[in-house]
C-alpha positions in Angstrom: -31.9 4.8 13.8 -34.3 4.1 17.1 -33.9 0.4 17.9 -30.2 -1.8 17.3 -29.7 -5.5 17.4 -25.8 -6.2 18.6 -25.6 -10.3 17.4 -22.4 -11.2 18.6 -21.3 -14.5 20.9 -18.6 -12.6 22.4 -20.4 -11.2 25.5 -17.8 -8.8 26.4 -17.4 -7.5 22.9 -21.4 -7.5 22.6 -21.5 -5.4 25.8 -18.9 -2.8 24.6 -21.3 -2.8 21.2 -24.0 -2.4 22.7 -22.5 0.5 25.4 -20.9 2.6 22.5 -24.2 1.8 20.5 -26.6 3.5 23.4 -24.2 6.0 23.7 -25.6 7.6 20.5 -28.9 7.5 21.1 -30.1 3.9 20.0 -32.3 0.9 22.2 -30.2 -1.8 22.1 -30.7 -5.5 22.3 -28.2 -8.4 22.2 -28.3 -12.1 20.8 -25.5 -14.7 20.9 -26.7 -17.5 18.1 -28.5 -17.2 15.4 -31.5 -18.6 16.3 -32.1 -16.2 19.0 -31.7 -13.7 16.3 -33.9 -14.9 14.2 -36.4 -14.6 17.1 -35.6 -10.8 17.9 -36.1 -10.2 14.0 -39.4 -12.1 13.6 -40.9 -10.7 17.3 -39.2 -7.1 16.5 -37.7 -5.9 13.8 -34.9 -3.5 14.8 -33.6 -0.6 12.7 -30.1 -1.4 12.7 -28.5 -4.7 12.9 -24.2 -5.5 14.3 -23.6 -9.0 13.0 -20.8 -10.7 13.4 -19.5 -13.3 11.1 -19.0 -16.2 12.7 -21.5 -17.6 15.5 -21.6 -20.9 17.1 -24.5 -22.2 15.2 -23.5 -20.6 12.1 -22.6 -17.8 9.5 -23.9 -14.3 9.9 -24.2 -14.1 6.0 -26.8 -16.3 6.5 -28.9 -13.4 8.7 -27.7 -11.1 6.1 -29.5 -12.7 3.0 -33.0 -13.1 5.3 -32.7 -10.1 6.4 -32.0 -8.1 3.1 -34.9 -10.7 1.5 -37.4 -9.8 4.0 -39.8 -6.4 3.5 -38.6 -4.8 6.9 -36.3 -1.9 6.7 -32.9 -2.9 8.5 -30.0 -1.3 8.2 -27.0 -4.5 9.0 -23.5 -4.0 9.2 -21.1 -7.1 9.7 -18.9 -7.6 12.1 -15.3 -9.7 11.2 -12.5 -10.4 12.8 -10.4 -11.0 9.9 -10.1 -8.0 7.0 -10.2 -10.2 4.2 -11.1 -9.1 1.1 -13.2 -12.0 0.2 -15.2 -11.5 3.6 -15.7 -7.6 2.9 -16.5 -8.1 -1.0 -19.1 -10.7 0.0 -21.0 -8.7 2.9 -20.9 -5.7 0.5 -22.8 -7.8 -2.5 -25.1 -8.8 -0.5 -26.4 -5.8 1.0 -24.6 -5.1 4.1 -24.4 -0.9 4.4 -20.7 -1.9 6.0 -18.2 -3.9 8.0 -16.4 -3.3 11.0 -13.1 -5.0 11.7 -12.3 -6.2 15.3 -11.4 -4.6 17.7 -14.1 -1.8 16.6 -12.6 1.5 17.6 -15.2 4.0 19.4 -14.6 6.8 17.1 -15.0 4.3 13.8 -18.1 3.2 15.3 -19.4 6.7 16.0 -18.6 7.8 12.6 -20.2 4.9 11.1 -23.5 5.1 12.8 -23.9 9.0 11.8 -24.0 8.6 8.3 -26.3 5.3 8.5 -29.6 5.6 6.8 -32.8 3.4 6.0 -32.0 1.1 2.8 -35.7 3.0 1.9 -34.4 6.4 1.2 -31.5 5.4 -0.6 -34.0 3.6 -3.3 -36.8 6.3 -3.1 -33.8 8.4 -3.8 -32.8 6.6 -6.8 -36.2 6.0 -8.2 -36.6 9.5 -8.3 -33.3 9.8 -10.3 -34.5 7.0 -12.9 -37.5 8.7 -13.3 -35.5 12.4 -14.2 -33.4 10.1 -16.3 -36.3 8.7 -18.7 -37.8 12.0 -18.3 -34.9 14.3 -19.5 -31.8 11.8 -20.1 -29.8 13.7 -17.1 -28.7 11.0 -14.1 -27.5 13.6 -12.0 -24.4 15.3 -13.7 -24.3 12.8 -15.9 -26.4 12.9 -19.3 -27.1 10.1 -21.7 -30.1 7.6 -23.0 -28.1 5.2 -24.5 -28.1 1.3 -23.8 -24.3 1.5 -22.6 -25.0 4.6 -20.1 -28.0 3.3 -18.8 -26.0 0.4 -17.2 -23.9 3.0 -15.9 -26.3 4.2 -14.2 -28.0 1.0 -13.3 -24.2 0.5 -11.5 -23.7 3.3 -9.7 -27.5 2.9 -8.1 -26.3 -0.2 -6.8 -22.9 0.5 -5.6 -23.7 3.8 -4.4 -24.8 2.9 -1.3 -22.5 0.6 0.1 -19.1 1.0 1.4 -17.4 -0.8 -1.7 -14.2 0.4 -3.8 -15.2 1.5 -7.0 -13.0 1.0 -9.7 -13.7 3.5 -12.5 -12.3 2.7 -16.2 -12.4 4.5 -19.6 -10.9 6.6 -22.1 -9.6 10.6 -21.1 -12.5 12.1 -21.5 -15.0 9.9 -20.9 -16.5 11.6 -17.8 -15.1 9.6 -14.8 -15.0 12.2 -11.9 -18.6 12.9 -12.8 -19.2 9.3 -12.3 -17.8 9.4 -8.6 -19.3 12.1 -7.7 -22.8 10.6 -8.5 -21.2 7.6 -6.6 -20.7 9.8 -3.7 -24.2 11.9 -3.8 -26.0 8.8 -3.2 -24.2 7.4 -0.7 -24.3 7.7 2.7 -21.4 10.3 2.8 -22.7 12.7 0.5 -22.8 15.4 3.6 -19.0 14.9 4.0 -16.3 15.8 1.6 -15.7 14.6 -1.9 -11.9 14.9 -3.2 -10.7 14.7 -5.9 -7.0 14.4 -6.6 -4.7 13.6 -9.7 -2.2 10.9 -9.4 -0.7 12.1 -13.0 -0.6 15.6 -12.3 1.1 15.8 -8.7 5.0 16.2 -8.8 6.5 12.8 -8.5 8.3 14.5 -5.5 5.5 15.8 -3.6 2.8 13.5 -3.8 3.1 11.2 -0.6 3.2 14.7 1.0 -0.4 16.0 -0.7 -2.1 12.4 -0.4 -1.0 12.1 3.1 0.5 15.3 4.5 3.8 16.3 6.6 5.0 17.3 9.2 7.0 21.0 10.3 10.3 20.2 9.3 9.6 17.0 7.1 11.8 18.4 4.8 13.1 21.8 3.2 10.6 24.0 2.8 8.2 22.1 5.1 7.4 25.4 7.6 3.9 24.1 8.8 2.2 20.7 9.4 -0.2 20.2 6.4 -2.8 17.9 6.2 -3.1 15.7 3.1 -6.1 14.2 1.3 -6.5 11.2 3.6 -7.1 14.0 6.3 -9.4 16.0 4.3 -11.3 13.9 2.9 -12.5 12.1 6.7 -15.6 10.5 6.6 -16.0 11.6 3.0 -14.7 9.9 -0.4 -11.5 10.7 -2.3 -11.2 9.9 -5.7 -7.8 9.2 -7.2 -7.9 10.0 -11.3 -5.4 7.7 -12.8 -3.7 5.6 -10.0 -1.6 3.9 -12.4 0.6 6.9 -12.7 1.0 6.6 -8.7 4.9 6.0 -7.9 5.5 2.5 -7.1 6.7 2.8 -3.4 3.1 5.3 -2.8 1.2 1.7 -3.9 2.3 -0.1 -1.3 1.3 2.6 1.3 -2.1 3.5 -0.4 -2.4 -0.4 -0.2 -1.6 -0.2 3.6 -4.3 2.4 4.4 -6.7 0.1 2.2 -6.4 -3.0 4.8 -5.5 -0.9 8.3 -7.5 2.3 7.7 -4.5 3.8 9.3 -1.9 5.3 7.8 1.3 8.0 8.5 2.1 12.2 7.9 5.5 12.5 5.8 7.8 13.0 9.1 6.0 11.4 11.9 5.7 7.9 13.5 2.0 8.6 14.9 -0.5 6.5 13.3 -3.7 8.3 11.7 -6.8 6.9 11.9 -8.7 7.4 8.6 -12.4 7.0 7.4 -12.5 7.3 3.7 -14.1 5.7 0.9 -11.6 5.1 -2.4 -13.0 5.6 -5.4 -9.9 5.3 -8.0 -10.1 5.6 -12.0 -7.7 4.8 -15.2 -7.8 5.7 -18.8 -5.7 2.5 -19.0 -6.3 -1.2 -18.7 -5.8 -2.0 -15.3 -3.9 -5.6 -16.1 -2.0 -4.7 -18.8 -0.6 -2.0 -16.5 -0.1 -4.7 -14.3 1.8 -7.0 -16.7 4.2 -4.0 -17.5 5.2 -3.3 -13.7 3.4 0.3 -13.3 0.3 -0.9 -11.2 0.4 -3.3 -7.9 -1.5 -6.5 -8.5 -2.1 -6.9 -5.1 -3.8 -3.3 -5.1 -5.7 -3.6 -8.6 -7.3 -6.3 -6.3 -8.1 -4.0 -3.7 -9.5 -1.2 -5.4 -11.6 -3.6 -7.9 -14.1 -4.4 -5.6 -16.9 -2.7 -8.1 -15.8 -2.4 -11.4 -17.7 0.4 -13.3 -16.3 0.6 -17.1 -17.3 3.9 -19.1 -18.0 3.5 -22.7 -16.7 6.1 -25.3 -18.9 8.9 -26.8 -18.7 6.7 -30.3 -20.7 3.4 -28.7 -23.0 6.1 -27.5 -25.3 7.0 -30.4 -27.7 9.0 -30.2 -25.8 10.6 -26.6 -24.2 13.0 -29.0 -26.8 15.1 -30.2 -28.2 15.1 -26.7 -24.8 16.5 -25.0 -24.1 19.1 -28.1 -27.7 20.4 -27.4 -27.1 20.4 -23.7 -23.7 22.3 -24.1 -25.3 25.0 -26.5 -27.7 25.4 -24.1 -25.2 25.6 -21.0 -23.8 28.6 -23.1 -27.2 30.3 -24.3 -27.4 30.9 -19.9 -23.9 32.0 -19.9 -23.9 34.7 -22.8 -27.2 35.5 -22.8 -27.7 34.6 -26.8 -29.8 32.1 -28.2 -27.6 30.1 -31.1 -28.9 26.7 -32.9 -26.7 24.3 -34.8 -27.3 23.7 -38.7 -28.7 19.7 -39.5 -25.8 19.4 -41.2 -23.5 20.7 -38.2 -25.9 18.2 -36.4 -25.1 15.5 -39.0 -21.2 15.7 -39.0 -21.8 15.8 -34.8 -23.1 12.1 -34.7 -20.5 10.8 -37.5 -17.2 12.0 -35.7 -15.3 9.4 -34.1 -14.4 11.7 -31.0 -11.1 10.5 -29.4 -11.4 13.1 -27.2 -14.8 12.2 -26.2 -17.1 14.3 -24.3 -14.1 16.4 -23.2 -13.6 17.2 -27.1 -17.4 17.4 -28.1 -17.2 20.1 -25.6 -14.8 21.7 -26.9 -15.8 21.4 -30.7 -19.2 23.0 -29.5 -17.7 25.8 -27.9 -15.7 26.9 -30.9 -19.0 26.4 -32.9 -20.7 28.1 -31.0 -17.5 31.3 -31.1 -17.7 31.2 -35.2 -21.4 30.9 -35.5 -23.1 33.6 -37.5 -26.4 35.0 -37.7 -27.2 32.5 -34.9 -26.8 29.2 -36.1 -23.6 27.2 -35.7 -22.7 25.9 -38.8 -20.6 22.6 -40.1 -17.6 25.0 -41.4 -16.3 24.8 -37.6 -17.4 21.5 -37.0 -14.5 18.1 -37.3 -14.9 16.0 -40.1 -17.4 13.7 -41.0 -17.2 10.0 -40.4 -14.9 8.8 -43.2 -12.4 11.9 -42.8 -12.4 11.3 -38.5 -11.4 7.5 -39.1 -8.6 8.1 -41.4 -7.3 10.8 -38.7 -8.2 8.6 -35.7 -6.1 6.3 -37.0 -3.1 8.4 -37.8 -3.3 10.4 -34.8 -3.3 7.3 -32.6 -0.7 5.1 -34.2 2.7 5.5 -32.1 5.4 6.2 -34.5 8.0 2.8 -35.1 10.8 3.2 -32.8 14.2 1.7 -33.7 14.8 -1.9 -33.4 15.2 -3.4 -29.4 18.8 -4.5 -30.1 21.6 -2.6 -31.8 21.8 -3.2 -35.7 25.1 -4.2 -36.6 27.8 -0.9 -35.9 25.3 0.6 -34.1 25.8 1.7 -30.0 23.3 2.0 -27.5 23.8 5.8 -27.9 22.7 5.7 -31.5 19.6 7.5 -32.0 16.3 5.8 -30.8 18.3 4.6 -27.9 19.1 6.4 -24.5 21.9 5.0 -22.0 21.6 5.2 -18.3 24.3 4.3 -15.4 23.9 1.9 -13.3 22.5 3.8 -10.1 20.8 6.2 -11.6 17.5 7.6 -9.7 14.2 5.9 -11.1 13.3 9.2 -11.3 15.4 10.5 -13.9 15.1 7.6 -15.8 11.7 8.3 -16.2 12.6 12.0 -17.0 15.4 10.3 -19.9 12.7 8.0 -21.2 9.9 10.4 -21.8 12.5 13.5 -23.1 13.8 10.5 -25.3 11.0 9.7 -27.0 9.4 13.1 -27.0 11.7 13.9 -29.2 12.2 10.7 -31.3 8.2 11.6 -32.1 9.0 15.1 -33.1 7.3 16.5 -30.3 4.0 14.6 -31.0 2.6 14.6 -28.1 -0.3 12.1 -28.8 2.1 9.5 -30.6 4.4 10.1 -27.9 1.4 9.1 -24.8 1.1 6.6 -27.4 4.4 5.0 -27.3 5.4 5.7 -23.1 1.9 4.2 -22.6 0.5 7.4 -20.6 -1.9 9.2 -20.8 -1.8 12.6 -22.4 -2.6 14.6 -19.5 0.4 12.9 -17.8 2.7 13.3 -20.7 1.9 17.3 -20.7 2.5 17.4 -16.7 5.6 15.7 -16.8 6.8 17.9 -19.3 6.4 20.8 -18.0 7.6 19.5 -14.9 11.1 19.2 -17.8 10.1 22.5 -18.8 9.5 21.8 -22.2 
């Protein structure tokens, strides 16, 4: 960075700063108020700027908002001694690149200042993506004009390149991983890993092990230490598709690593350090899964720092004929053969409802694309129009009636439409009882059955072939 200011009123603390600072290559200067701050900044602008909080003749948030209005390119990350969420949600909003928590560890420090870079680049960087947007409709991996997508975008530009918690929300299908990983590409770990990791699909049994690894001799089977996702993912980000499928008893530990940045291998009583930047998602909303005791509240607070909410391919528009087109094309490189959609394949495109979203348009193009003859995909292997798709929406997405809540008269809760459980029984296969249950009680509708158990389908097809059904 060339030149740091350490603003800090604890001289021993500013020393250590201002050591570990030099260390790394950096001219560093120290201040103890404000207003001798305000002096270094107008005689000398520095590159990077350590601010802590509170100083004796005033806030440092107060430094923050001059320094983010002025033109001079300064890099500032707060200093706190309290991890509040209020405190990191408010430095983060207004522009701070990150926050440090007293005592700063050395290594955090280190790993912080190597991925700092001007607030310049990071905006050159996304101009140059706007422009490729209104040029071709493509926002890195992610490809859409319409109103709804371009405050997507407009979202992940300013989110990107802070330290913030994202909170990704939308419909199976919608594109979410994409979404993080544009989140990550403009951020300031983008040469770092990016993770991505299933609550919904990883056995109920092993997941604390893959999220956070084990130790030799954990458990059986446990023949080698293995390092989980935390580990992995070090100084990168790790995105975690549908949390709200995430055990109960994992929340509170994910929780834990969200405040401390420290957390524990299955097995061991060492503490690991961690630097990694959450980016979680849900296909469901957030406080109903709250309100029905699958989701922490306390960590739905935590991870929605920066709420980004996808919108489904059907409030897209015109998005549809654009992704179909880029699809078909994705294939003509892959086989090698040119093949154009019919106007009326086009047509019957834009009026489907597409529950499946982009996932199914996908799909639907690929199978077009299979049948088509002579080169051109027709609307023979295309879904329904408009008036057809809302009819089946609607049937395929209304949960079959289950039997009343409370026994009719003469009837045991061992009738059908109810399952019985003993006292003591493992959560575990309760949850196994209650999906099974009412699997079957859909006749093996899968759909109305996610429906009903409040899942999402991916999770319902996991779990049961976890059952081995």
């Amino acid at each position: 960075m060339g030149r740091a200011l350490i603003v800090e009123d604890d001289e021993d603390v500013a020393r250590m700063l201002a050591a570990l600072v030099a260390r790394e290559g950096h001219r560093v200067s120290t201040c103890g108020t404000l207003a001798d701050a305000r002096r270094a900044l107008a005689v000398s602008p520095p590159d990077l700027m350590l601010l802590d909080v509170h100083l004796p003749d005033g806030s440092g948030f107060e430094l923050l908002e001059a320094a983010q209005a002025s033109t001079h390119d300064i890099e500032v990350v707060l200093i706190t001694g309290q991890a509040s969420l209020e405190t990191s949600i408010r430095a983060l909003r207004l522009g701070a690149a990150d926050y440090l928590v007293k005592p700063v560890q050395a290594q955090q420090l280190r790993h912080l200042l190597s991925r700092l870079m001007r607030p310049s680049r990071l905006r050159a960087e996304v101009a140059e993506l706007t422009e490729t947007w209104r040029e071709t409709g493509r926002f890195g991996a992610l490809i859409g004009r319409s109103e709804p997508m371009q405050s997507v975008y407009l979202q992940i530009a300013r989110v990107a390149g802070s330290a913030a918690t994202v909170f990704i929300q939308g419909e199976s299908g919608t594109g979410k991983e994409l979404v993080a990983r544009a989140v990550h590409d403009l951020s300031r770990r983008r040469e770092q890993s990016f993770l991505a990791v299933n609550c919904g699909a990883l056995s109920p049994h092993l997941i604390e092990s893959e999220i956070f690894g084990h130790e030799r001799g954990a458990f059986t089977g446990a023949e080698r230490q293995h390092r989980g996702f935390f580990e992995r993912a070090h100084g990168g980000t790790l995105f975690l598709d549908e949390v709200t499928e995430m055990p109960a008893e994992l929340q509170v530990k994910l929780l834990r690593v969200l405040e401390s940045g420290t957390f524990m291998r299955v097995g061991s009583t060492e503490l690991q350090q961690t630097d990694v930047r959450i980016i979680a998602a849900t296909n469901r909303d957030p406080h109903a899964a709250v309100r029905a005791g699958v989701l922490r509240e306390d960590l739905l607070y935590r991870l929605n720092v920066f709420p980004i909410i996808l919108p489904p391919l059907r409030a897209r528009g015109d998005d549809v004929e654009l992704l179909a087109l880029h699809f078909a094309q994705q294939l003509r490189v892959q086989e090698g053969l040119g093949r154009r959609f019919t106007p009326e394949a086009l047509r019957k495109l834009r009026a489907y409802h597409w529950p499946g979203n982009v996932r199914q348009l996908r799909n639907a193009v690929q199978r077009a694309w299979v049948m088509s003859v002579d080169g051109w995909m027709s609307d023979e292997w295309m879904p329904p129009g408009a008036a057809d798709s809302s009819a089946e929406l609607a049937a395929a997405s209304a949960p079959m009636p289950l039997e009343p809540l409370t026994p009719a008269p003469g009837q045991t809760p061992t009738a059908p439409g109810w399952i019985s459980v003993p006292v003591g029984t493992s959560l575990a296969e309760i949850e196994r009882q209650a999906i099974v249950a009412t699997y079957l009680h859909c006749d093996r509708h899968k759909e109305r059955a996610a429906a009903v158990l409040g899942i999402s389908l991916k999770t319902l097809y996991n779990r049961l072939k976890a059952y081995s059904l």
